[in-house]
C-alpha positions, -999 to 999 in steps of 0.1 A, spaced: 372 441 288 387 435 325 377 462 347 404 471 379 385 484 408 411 502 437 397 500 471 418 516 493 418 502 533 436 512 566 464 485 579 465 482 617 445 513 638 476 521 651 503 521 623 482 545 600 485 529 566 471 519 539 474 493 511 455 495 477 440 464 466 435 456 429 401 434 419 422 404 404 446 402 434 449 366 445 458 346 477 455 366 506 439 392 492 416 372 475 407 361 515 403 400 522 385 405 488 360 384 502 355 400 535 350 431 520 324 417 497 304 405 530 307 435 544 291 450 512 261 427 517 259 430 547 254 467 538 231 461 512 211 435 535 207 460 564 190 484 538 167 462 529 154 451 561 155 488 577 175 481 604 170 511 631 192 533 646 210 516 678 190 537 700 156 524 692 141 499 711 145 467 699 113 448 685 93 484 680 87 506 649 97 537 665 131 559 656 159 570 680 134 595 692 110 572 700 90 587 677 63 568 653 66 572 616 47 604 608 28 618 578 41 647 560 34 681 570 10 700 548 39 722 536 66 691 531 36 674 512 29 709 493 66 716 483 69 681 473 45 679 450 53 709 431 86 702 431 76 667 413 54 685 389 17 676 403 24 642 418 7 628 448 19 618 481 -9 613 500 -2 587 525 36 594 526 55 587 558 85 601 575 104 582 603 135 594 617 167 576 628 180 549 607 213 524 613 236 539 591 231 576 601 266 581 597 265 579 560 231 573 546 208 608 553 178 587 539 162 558 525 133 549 507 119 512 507 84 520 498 62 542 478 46 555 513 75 562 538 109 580 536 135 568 562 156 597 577 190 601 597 187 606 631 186 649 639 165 651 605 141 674 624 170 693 639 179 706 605 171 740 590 140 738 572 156 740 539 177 709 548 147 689 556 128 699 525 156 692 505 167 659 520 132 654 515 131 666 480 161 640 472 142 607 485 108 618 472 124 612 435 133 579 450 92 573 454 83 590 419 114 565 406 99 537 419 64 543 408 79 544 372 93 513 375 128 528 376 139 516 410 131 490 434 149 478 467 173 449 452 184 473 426 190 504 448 208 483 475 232 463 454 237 497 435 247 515 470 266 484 482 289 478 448 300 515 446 311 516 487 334 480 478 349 504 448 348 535 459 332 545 436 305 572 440 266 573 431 262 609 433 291 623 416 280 644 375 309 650 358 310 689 353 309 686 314 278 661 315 263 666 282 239 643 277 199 640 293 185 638 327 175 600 319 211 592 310 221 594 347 220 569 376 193 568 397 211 590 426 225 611 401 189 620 390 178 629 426 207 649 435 190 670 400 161 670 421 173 683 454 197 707 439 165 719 422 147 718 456 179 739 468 176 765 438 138 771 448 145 775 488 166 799 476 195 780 497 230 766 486 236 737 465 251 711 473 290 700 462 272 680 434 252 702 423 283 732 426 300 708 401 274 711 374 260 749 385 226 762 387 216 768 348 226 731 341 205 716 373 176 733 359 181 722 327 183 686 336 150 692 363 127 706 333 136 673 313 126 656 345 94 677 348 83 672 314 79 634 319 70 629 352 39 649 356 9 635 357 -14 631 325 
């Protein structure tokens, strides 16, 4: 079965418009197909390598504070491991200000670090813990075998050349917490992270509402602690 994606692009800064391109155009959009398609790698590629955030300085490990990666707080590392029903993170890393900061608020590329937007410690604290919340199921994911970086990457870069979204639950969702995507799953998480802060949820989880999230997050619970 053919599948039509609609991607949707602006036409000249100046005149405003837009033209909708369908996924079996041919000749010149076929050219601007392509172009978009770089760009998607390209997008995918910089995830992968962890470019920084134009402020750091070039050649060192440090964010756009200048700041090293740093362990988690006793109480991040104490909330997180409730929240993931007894798991460890020992060892886990934060580091602050990453390329994309204008639409990526994290990223995880290893079980021992969590790469944040730049301002991640000028958040509330319930932000933080539940921006936190949402890449630590990114480490429990990949510790299960669920998720590595190729996967999440092409994943991230395939829905931005369709505009499609990762995050989005359907309202009526019916079906099991292991029948959604991997960014579906840990917007569960942090909505669940949201519920216990006592702050609001998100606009994904508002779609789905607070008796479903925890619904979902006990089926998530009940297979992911520890033995």
């Amino acid at each position: 079965m053919g599948v039509h994606h609609h991607i949707r692009i602006t036409v000249g800064a100046d005149e405003g418009k837009t033209r909708a391109l369908r996924g079996d155009s041919t000749g010149g959009s076929a050219a601007l197909m392509a172009a978009l398609l770089a760009a998607g790698l390209y997008r995918m590629a910089s995830c992968l390598l962890g470019a920084k955030s134009p402020q750091a300085n070039p050649g060192t490990n440090t964010s756009s504070l200048d700041k090293p990666p740093r362990p988690l707080t006793p109480e991040e590392r104490a909330f997180l491991e409730r929240l993931h029903g007894g798991r460890s993170f020992e060892g886990v890393k934060v580091d602050e200000g990453f390329l994309f900061d204008s639409w990526v608020g994290g990223v995880v590329r290893s079980d021992k670090e969590i790469n944040v937007e730049g301002g991640f410690s000028l958040k509330s604290e319930e932000d933080q813990l539940a921006l936190l919340a949402h890449e630590s199921t990114h480490i429990v994911q990949r510790q299960l075998g669920t998720l590595d970086n190729f996967r999440g990457a092409f994943a991230h870069a395939w829905a931005w050349l369709t505009g499609t979204s990762l995050y989005a639950i359907p309202a009526d969702f019916k079906g099991s917490f292991f029948d959604l995507n991997f960014e579906q799953q840990a917007v569960v998480v942090e909505n669940a992270a949201r519920i216990k802060l006592g702050t609001d949820l998100n606009r994904y989880g508002a779609a789905l509402g607070k008796l479903r999230v925890l619904q979902l997050y006990k089926e998530y619970l009940e297979t992911v602690r520890p033995r």
